[in-house]
C-alpha positions, -999 to +999 in steps of 0.1 A: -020+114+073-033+145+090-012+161+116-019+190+137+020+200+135+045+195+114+060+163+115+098+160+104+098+121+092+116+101+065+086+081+068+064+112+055+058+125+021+045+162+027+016+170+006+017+204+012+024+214-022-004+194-033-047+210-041-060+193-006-101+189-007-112+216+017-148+196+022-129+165+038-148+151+068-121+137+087-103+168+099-116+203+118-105+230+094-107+257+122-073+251+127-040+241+102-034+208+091-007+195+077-011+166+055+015+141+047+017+104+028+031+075+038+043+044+015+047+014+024+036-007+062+020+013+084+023+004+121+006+026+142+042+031+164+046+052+129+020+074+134+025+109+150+013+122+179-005+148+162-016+129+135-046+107+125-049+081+093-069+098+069-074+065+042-053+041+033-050+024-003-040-014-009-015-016-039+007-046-054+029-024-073+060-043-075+081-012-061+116-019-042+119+002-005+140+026-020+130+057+004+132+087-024+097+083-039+080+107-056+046+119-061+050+104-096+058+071-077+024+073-057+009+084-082+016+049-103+016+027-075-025+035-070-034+037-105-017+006-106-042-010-081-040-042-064-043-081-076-062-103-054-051-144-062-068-177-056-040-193-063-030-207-028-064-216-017-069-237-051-037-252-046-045-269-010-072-281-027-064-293-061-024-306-056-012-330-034+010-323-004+044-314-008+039-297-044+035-265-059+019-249-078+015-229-110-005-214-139+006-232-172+003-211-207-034-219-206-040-204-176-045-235-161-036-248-126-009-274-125+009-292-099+044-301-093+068-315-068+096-296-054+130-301-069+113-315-098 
């Protein structure tokens, strides 16, 4: 986030202390800005006033909502990336109705029925 003054959210990480890229070309630097992170859903009732979404980053990082993260934390979660699955859609496709299903050891699809 980029904010045009301070924002005083649990929701924000400030960056402040952080080496911001003077040549970004989403903010006016004739004035302040004061940059912040936020982890986790974004709605855009979250978003300040003053502020505008800079970029946002997709991550599967399996991380719990615990709200005292640290850059460390944000640092992981994006070098961490994000996994995209086919699972789901090969399931409708390859297993019947009313099973699930799984990768075996060989990294094979197989299906099951619930309970079973």
């Amino acid at each position: 986030m980029s904010c045009e003054k301070p924002v005083n959210s649990s929701l924000y990480l400030d960056t402040s202390t952080c080496n911001n890229d003077s040549s970004s070309n989403y903010v006016s630097h004739s004035s302040k800005r004061y940059r912040y992170v936020e982890v986790g859903k974004t709605n855009a009732i979250d978003v300040g006033d003053s502020c505008q979404v800079e970029k946002m980053f997709r991550t599967s990082w399996p991380r719990n909502d615990d709200p005292n993260i640290s850059y460390t934390d944000i640092h992981n979660e994006l070098e961490y990336g994000f996994e995209i699955s086919w699972l789901y859609g090969i399931c409708e496709s390859f297993c019947e109705r009313g099973t699930y299903c799984y990768h075996n050891d060989d990294n094979s699809v197989q299906c099951a029925y619930n309970g079973a």
